[in-house]
C-alpha positions, 0 to 999 in steps of 0.5 A, spaced: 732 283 211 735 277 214 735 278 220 729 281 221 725 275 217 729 272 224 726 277 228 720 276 227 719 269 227 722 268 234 717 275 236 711 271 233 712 265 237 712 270 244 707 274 242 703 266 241 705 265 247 703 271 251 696 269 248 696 263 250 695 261 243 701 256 243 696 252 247 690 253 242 695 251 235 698 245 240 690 243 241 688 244 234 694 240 231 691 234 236 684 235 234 686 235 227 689 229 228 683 226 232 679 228 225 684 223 221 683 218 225 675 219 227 674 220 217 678 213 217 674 210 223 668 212 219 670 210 211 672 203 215 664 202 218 662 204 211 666 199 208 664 194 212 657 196 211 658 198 204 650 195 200 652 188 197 647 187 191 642 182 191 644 175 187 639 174 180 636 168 184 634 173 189 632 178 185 626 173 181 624 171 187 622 177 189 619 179 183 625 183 179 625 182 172 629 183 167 631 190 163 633 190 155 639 190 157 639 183 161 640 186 168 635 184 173 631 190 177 625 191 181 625 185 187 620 188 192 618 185 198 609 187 198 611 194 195 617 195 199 624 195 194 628 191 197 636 193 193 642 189 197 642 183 202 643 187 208 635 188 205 634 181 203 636 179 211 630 183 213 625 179 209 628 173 211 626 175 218 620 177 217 618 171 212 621 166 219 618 170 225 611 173 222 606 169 219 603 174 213 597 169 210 595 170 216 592 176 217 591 178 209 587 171 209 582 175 214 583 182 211 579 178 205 575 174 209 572 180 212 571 183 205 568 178 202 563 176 209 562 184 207 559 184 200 555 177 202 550 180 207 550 186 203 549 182 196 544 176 201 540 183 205 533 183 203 531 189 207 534 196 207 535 195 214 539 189 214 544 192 209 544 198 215 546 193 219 551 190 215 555 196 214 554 198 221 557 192 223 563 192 218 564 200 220 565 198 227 571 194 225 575 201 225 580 199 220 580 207 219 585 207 225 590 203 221 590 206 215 586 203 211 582 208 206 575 206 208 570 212 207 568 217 212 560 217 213 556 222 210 554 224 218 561 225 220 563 229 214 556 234 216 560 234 222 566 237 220 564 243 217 571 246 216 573 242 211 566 244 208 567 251 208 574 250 205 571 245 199 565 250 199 570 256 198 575 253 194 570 252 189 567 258 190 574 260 187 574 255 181 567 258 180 570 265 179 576 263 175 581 264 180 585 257 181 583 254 187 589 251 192 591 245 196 596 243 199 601 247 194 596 243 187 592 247 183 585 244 183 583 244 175 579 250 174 571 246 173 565 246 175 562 242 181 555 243 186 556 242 192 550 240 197 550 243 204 549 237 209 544 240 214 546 235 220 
């Protein structure tokens, strides 16, 4: 038993190497060692960028408050949380290269000039052109939740036929969906816009 256990290992080890597969375990042993190496390469850059938290100062200043227990959360930056120090350099950067008064003093300007000389229009036809100039800014293209016109809905008539069906449903008592989320099952009149 022996020597056939003998027998076999110096077999295995020829019937490796007639396979060409000595080359393929030498080759897996040394990738296998390229991946220690690469996992503690990787842990180090972890290590270097582990998150630093935010010091108490940090986070009141940025509008964290404290918890019942007395730990301090919630720093955000205009909405954005801001959770360590790498987080903090990013608004001390934004704070030092961009002026953010600036353009919310003009988004607010633009506000209350708006509801001005719709409050000061004396005519249907001033308000209209009141509108018309605060609808040519475009601030739809960034974003801003502005509604459509009445004309530009009209216009879209696969929107309206996907509302009107959907309340078609509601109004047979099938649940009506949209993007996945159930409309509640009430009754609406849609007016049909004839452009």
């Amino acid at each position: 038993m022996s020597q056939i256990k003998d027998f076999w290992g110096i077999a295995r080890n020829k019937v490796l190497e007639t396979k060409g597969w000595d080359v393929l375990i030498r080759e897996k042993d040394q990738l296998e060692e390229q991946k220690k190496q690469i996992m503690q390469r990787i842990h180090e850059i972890e290590q270097t960028m582990s998150k630093e938290n935010l010091r108490v100062e940090q986070i009141v200043e940025l509008g964290g408050k404290s918890n019942e227990y007395g730990k301090y959360r919630d720093a955000n930056f205009y909405g954005i949380p801001v959770e360590s120090q790498f987080d903090y350099e990013i608004v001390d950067y934004i704070r030092a290269n961009i002026d953010l008064k600036v353009p919310a003093k003009i988004l607010r300007d633009v506000c209350m000039s708006s509801v001005r000389a719709l409050t000061m229009a004396g005519t249907f036809e001033e308000a209209r052109a009141t509108y018309e100039k605060f609808y040519s800014l475009d601030f739809r293209k960034y974003g801003v939740d502005i509604p459509p016109r009445l004309d530009d809905i009209c216009k879209d008539t696969n929107k309206l036929l996907y509302a009107q069906q959907s309340l078609k449903q509601i109004e047979n008592g099938k649940p009506a969906s949209f993007c996945g989320y159930n409309i509640p099952a009430c009754r609406f009149d849609l007016i049909a816009c004839n452009p």
